[in-house]
C-alpha positions in Angstrom: 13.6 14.5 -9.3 14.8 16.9 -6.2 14.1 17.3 -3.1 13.2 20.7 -2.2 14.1 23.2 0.9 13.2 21.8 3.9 13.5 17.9 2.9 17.1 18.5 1.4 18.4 17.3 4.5 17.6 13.4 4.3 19.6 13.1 7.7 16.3 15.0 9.1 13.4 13.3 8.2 12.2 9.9 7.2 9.1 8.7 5.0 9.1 5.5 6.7 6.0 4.2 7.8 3.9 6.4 6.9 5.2 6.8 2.7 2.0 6.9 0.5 4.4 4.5 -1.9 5.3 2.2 1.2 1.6 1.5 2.1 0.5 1.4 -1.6 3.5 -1.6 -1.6 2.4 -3.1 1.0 -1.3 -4.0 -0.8 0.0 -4.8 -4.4 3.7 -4.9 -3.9 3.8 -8.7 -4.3 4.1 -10.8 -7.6 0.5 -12.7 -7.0 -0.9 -9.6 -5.7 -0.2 -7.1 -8.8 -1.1 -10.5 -11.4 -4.2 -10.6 -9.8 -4.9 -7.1 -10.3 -3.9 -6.8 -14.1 -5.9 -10.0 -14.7 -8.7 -8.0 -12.6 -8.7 -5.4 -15.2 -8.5 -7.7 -17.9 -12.0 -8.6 -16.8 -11.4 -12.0 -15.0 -13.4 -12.1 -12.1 -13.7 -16.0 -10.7 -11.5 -18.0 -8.6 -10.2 -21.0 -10.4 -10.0 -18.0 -13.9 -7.2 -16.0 -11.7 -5.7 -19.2 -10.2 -5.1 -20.1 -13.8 -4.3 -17.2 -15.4 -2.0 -15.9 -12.6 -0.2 -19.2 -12.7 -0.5 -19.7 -8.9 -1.5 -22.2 -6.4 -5.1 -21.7 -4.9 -4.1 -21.2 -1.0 -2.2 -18.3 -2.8 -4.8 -16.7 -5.0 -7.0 -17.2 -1.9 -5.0 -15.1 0.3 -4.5 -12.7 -2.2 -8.0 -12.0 -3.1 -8.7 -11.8 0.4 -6.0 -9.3 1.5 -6.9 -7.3 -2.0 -10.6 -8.0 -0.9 -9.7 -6.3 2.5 -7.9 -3.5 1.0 -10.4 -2.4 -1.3 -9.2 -2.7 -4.2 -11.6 -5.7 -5.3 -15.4 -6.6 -4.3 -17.1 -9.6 -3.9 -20.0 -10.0 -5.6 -22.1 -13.9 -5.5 -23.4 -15.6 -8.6 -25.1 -19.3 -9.1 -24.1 -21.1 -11.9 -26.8 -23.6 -12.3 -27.6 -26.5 -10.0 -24.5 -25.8 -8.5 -24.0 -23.6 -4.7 -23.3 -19.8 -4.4 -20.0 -18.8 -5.0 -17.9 -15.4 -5.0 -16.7 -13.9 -7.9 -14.4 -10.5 -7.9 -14.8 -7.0 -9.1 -12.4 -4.0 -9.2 -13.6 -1.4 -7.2 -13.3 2.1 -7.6 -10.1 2.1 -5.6 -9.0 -1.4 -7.8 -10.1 0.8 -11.1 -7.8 3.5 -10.2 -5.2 1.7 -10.4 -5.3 1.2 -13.8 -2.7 3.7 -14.7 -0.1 1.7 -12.5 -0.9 -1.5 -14.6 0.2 0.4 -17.8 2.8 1.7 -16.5 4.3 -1.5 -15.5 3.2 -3.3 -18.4 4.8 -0.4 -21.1 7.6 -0.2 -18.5 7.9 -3.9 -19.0 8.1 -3.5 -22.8 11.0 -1.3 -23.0 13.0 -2.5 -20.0 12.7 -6.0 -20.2 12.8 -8.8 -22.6 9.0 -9.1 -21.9 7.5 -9.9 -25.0 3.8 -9.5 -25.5 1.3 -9.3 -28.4 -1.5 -7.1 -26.6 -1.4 -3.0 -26.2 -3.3 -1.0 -24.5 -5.7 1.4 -27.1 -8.0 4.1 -26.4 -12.2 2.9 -27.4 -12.8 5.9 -28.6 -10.2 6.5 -31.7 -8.0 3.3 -31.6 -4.8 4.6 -31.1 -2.0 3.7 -28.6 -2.5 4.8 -25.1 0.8 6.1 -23.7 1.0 7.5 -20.1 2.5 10.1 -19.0 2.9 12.9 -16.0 1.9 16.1 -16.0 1.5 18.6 -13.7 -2.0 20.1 -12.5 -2.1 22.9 -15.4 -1.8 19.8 -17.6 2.2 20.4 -18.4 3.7 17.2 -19.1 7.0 16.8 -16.9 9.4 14.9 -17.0 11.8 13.6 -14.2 14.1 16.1 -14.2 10.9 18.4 -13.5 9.5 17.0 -10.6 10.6 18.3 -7.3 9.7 16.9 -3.6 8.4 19.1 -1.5 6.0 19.9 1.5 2.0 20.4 0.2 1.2 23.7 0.6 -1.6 24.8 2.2 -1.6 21.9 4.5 -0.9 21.4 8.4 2.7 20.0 8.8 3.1 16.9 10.0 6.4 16.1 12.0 8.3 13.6 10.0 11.4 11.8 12.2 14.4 10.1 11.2 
């Protein structure tokens, strides 16, 4: 990856505090937070299922949820099981579903980089094969990182960026 023209000069400008990759951090960038969210799109939606299966404490889960609540990346949505109160259970939102790609890209990541050992994969419904992610550009080339260069968008109004 390169910087291009203008942003070669990292002495020039800073990203900080306003980075797309700082702020997306700042929602899932903790352990708890991202567990929650791969468990979210595993399909676990109650309380007591992610404190369980996220192997944290429930004051933790609790403030997780809420902050991924407030972010929008989950929804609430009540049920009643029988004879007992209203409760909330969790659903990925549109926002929470589009991270998806993040999830298997951490989890392949995972696989190759780290003595992470799991027995599940992620496979496509529709023909059962393997789902591997890549990048590619708009045109649909896949890139790799030697092909992917940082630049100012074009067509947009420029936004001062400070150091």
């Amino acid at each position: 990856m390169r910087l291009h023209a203008p942003l070669d000069d990292r002495t020039a400008w800073s990203p900080v505090g306003h980075c797309p990759i700082e702020k997306a951090i700042a929602v899932v960038g903790s352990r708890p937070a991202m567990l929650i969210m791969r468990e979210a799109h595993y399909g676990t939606r109650r309380f007591d299922d992610f404190v369980t299966r996220v192997g944290v404490a429930p004051a933790t889960a609790s403030t997780h949820l809420r902050a991924l609540t407030d972010a929008g990346l989950l929804e609430r949505q009540p049920y009643q099981d029988e004879g007992a109160r209203t409760r909330d259970e969790y659903a990925l939102s549109p926002a929470g579903a589009d991270l998806m790609p993040v999830v298997i890209g951490l989890f392949s990541w995972g696989m190759k980089h780290t003595d992470g050992v799991d027995d599940l994969e992620f496979a496509h419904v529709g023909c059962a094969e393997p789902v591997d992610l890549r990048v590619a550009c708009a045109a649909g080339h896949e890139v790799g990182e030697q092909d992917v260069e940082v630049r100012l968008r074009r067509g947009r109004p420029r936004r001062r960026v400070r150091a």
